[in-house]
Legacy VTK file of the C-alpha trace (Angstrom):
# vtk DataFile Version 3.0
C-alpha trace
ASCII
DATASET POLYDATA
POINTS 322 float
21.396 -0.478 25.522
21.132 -2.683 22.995
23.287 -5.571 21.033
24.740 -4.825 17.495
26.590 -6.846 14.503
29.343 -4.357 13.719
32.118 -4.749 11.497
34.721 -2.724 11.782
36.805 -3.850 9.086
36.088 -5.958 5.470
36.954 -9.706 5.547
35.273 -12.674 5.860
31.865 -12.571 7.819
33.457 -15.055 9.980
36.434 -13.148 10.843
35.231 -9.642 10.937
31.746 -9.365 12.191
31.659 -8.843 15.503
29.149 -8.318 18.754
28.998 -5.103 20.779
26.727 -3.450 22.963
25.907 0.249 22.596
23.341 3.144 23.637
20.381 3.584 21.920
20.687 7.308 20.564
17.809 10.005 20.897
15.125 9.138 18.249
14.921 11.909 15.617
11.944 13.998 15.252
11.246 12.305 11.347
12.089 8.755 12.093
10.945 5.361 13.590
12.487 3.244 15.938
11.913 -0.236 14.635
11.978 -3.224 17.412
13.845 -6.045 15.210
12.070 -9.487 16.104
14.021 -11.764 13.230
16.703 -10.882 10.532
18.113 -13.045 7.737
21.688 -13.843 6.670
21.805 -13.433 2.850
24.264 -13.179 0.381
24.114 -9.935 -0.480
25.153 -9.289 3.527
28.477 -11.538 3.044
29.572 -9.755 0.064
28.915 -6.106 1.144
31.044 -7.150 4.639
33.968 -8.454 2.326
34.271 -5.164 1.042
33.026 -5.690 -2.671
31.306 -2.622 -2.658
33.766 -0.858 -0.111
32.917 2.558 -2.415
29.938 3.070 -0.659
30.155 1.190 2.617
31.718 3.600 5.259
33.359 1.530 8.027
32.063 0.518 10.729
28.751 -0.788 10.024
26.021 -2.967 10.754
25.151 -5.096 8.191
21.726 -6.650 7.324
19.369 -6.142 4.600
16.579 -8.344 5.846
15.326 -7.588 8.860
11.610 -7.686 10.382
10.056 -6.161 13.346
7.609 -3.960 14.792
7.604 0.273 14.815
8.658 0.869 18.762
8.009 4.767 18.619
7.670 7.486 16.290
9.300 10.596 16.130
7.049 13.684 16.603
7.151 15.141 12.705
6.101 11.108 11.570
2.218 10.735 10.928
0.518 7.718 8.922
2.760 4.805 10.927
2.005 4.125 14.385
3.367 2.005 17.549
3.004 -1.569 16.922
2.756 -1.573 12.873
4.488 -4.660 11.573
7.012 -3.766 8.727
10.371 -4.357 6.713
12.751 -1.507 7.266
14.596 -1.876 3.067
16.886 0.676 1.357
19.653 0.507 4.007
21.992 -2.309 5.626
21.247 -2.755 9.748
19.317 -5.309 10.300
21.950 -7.214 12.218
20.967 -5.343 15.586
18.074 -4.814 17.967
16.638 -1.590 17.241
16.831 0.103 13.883
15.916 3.984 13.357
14.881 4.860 9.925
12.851 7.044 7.824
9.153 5.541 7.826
9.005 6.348 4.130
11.520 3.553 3.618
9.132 0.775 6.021
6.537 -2.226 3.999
3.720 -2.711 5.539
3.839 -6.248 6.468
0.201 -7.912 6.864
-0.777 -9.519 9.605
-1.465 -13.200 7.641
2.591 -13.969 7.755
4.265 -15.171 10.737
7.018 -13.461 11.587
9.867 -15.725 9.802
7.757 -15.725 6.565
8.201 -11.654 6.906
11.657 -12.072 7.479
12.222 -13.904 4.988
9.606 -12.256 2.180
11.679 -9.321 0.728
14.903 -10.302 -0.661
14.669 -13.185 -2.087
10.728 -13.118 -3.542
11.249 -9.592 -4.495
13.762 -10.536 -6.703
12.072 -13.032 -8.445
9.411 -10.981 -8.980
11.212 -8.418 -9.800
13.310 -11.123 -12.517
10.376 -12.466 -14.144
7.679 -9.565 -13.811
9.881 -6.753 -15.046
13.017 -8.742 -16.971
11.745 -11.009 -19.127
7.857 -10.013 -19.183
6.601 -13.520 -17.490
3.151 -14.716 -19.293
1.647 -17.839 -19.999
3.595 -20.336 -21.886
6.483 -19.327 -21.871
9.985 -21.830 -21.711
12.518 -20.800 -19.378
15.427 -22.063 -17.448
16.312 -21.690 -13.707
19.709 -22.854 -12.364
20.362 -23.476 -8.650
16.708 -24.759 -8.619
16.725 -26.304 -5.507
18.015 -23.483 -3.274
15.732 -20.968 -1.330
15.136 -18.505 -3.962
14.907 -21.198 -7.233
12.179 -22.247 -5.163
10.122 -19.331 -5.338
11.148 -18.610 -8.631
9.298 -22.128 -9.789
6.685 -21.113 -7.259
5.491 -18.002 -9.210
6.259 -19.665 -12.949
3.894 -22.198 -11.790
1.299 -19.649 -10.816
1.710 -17.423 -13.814
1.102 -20.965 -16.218
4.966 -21.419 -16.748
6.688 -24.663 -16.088
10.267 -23.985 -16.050
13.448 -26.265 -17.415
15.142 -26.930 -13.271
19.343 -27.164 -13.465
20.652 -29.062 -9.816
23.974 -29.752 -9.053
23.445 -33.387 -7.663
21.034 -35.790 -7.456
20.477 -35.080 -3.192
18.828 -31.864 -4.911
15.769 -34.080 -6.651
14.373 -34.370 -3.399
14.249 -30.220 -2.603
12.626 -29.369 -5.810
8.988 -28.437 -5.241
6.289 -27.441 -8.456
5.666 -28.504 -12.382
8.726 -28.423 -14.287
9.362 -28.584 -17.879
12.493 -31.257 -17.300
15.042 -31.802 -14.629
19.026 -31.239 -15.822
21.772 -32.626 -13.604
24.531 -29.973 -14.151
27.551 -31.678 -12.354
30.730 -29.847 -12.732
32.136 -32.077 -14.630
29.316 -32.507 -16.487
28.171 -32.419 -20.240
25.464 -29.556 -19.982
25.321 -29.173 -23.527
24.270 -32.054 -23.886
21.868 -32.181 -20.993
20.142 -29.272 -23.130
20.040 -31.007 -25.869
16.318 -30.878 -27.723
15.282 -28.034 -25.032
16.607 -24.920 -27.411
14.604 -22.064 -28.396
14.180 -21.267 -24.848
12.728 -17.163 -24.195
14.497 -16.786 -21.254
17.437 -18.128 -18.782
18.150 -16.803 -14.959
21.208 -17.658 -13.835
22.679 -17.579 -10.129
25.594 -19.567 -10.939
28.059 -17.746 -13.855
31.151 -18.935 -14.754
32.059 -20.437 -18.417
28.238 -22.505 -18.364
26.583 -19.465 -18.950
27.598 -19.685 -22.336
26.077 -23.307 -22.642
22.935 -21.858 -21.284
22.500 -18.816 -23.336
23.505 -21.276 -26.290
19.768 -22.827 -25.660
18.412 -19.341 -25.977
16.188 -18.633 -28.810
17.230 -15.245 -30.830
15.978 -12.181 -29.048
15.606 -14.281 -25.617
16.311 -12.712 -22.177
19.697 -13.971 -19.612
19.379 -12.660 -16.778
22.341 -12.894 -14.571
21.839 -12.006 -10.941
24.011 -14.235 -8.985
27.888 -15.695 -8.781
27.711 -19.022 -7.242
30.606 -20.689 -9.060
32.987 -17.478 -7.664
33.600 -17.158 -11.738
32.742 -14.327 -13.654
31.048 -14.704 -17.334
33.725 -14.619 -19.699
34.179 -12.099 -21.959
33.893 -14.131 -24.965
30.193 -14.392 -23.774
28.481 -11.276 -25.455
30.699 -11.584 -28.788
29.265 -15.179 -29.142
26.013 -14.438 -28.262
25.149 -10.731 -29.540
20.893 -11.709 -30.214
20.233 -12.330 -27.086
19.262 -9.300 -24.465
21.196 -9.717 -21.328
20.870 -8.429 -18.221
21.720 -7.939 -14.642
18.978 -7.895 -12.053
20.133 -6.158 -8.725
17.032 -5.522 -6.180
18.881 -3.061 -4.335
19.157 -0.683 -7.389
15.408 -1.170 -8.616
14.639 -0.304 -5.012
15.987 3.209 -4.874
15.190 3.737 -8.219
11.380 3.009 -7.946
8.542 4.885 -5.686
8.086 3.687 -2.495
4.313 3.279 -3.226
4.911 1.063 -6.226
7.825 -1.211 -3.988
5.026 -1.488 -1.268
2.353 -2.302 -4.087
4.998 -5.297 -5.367
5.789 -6.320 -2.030
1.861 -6.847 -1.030
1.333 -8.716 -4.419
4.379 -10.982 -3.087
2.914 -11.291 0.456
-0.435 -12.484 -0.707
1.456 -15.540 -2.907
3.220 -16.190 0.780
-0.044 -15.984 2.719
-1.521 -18.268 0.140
1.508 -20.554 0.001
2.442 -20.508 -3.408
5.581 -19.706 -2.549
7.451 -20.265 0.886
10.707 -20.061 2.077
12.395 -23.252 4.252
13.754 -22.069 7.587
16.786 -24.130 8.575
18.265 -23.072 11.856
17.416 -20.047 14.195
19.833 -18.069 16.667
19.898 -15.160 18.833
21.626 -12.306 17.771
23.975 -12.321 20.416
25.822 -15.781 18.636
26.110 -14.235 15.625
29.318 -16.027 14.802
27.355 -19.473 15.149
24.761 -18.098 13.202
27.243 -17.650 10.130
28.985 -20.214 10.312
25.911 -22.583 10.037
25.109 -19.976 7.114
28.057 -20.286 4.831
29.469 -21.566 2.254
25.061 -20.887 1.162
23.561 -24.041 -0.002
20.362 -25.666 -0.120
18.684 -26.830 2.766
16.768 -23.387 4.299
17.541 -20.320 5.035
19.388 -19.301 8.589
17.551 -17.044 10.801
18.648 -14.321 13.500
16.178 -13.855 15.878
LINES 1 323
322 0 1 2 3 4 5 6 7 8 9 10 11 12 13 14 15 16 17 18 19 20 21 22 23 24 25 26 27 28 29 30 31 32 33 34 35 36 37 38 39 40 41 42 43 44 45 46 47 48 49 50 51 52 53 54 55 56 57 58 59 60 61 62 63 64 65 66 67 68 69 70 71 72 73 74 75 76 77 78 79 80 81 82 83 84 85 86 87 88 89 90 91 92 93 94 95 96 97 98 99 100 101 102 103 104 105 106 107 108 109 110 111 112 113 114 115 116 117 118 119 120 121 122 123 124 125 126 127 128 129 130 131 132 133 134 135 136 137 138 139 140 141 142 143 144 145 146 147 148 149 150 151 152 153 154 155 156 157 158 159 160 161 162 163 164 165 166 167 168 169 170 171 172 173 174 175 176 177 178 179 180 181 182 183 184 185 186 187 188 189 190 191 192 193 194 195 196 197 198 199 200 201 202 203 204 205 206 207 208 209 210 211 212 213 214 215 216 217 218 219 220 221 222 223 224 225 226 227 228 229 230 231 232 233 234 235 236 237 238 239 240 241 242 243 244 245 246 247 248 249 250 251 252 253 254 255 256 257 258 259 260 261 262 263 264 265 266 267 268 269 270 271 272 273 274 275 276 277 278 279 280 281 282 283 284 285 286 287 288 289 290 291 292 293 294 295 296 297 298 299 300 301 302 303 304 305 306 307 308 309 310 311 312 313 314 315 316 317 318 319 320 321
């Protein structure tokens, strides 16, 4: 037997996950049985469970992107992964549970210099800053760019691996409690308050190659306005719960926007060059150029807790199921 998240119908995370206690089914003969040690609640989990991508989420299911553990046992056609390898089960939801079974194609090797809540948290957010400033905008030395939503978990790491590349980046905050979170060399510090003059906050820091917004809404225009012609905006999150107006592209049509979804570079790429990313990210871990602040910790059987301490996301570290 073992616990599971399940949600049997879309709704708030709150309202509609829910714990239950099943069998664990016969292993098949081409998959591993994953013990789960730690999981992570992360935004991309609290949108799939509200049913924003309903299209392709068959109800029920257990959610959980994120999850970290050990191989328990192999089926008999699996060869190359054995009993007690530490990986990262990706390209399927699940994690919320304590035994996953999955194809061992699909499973990062995770190396032994990260604890086991830097492996939990290493994949979804610091692949997608790699993924944002390695393969989006072409990150090299010297560059200007912008970050909003610098102080949370993954603006962070995004600063983080600027910094290590020789980039110092231009940090947007929403309040001046978020000075004290923000960690690395920075170009300037903006104070974007929602009733705030951004514009002029940019003001003399134009000509900018590229912008990564979290955030959306109607100041994505202000920030793409700072742009230099031909500069990169990528948009990869929805913080403000507004979309980027449609006036956007007609005002801005020299810039080359973009969306960065890791999900979608991860079934589109080679396993071997995902694992060959992923170690390049686990070595800047290891080496702690990049870490990930780990707020509050609970056991999978108070789930509900767990989100609740979780949402509405904001800075202050990441919450942990384990």
């Amino acid at each position: 037997m073992q616990y599971q998240a399940v949600v049997r119908n879309f709704g708030p995370a709150e309202e509609v996950v829910g714990i239950e206690r099943a069998e664990l089914p016969m292993l098949a003969r081409d998959q591993v049985r994953v013990r789960l040690l730690a999981r992570s609640i992360n935004p991309s989990d609290i949108i799939t469970i509200s049913g924003a991508y309903a299209g392709r989420t068959a109800l029920p299911f257990i959610p959980g992107f994120e999850a970290f553990g050990v191989v328990e046992a192999c089926g008999e056609e699996v060869y190359g992964l054995a009993p007690g390898t530490r990986v990262l089960p990706v390209r399927s939801a699940g994690g919320w549970q304590e035994f996953k079974d999955t194809d061992p194609g699909w499973c990062l090797r995770v190396p032994d210099a990260l604890s086991d809540f830097e492996a939990v948290t290493s994949y979804v957010n610091p692949m997608t800053a790699w993924l944002m400033l390695h393969k989006k905008i072409g990150l090299r030395p010297g560059m200007r760019i912008a970050i909003n939503a610098a102080a949370s978990s993954i603006g962070a790491i995004l600063i983080g691996l600027a910094n290590a590349a020789g980039v110092e980046p231009v940090a947007l905050i929403r309040s001046e409690q978020s000075l004290e979170r923000l960690r690395g060399r920075l170009e300037a510090v903006i104070i974007d308050r929602a009733d705030g003059d951004l514009a002029a906050g940019l003001a003399g820091r134009h000509g900018l190659d590229a912008v990564l917004d979290c955030v959306g809404g109607a100041r994505a225009s202000i920030l793409a306005d700072a742009l230099k012609p031909g500069g990169h905006f990528v948009h990869y999150g929805l913080l403000s719960g507004q979309s980027i107006p449609a006036s956007f592209w007609a005002s801005h049509p020299d810039i080359a926007f973009s969306y960065c979804h890791l999900r979608e570079w991860v079934h589109a790429e080679a396993m071997s060059e995902v694992q060959r990313a992923y170690s390049e990210i686990a070595a800047q871990i290891a080496s702690k150029v990049i870490a990930t602040e780990v707020r509050e910790v609970f056991p999978l059987e108070r789930i509900g807790q767990a989100l609740q301490s979780a949402l509405p996301f904001r800075t202050g570290g990441k919450v942990l199921i384990a």
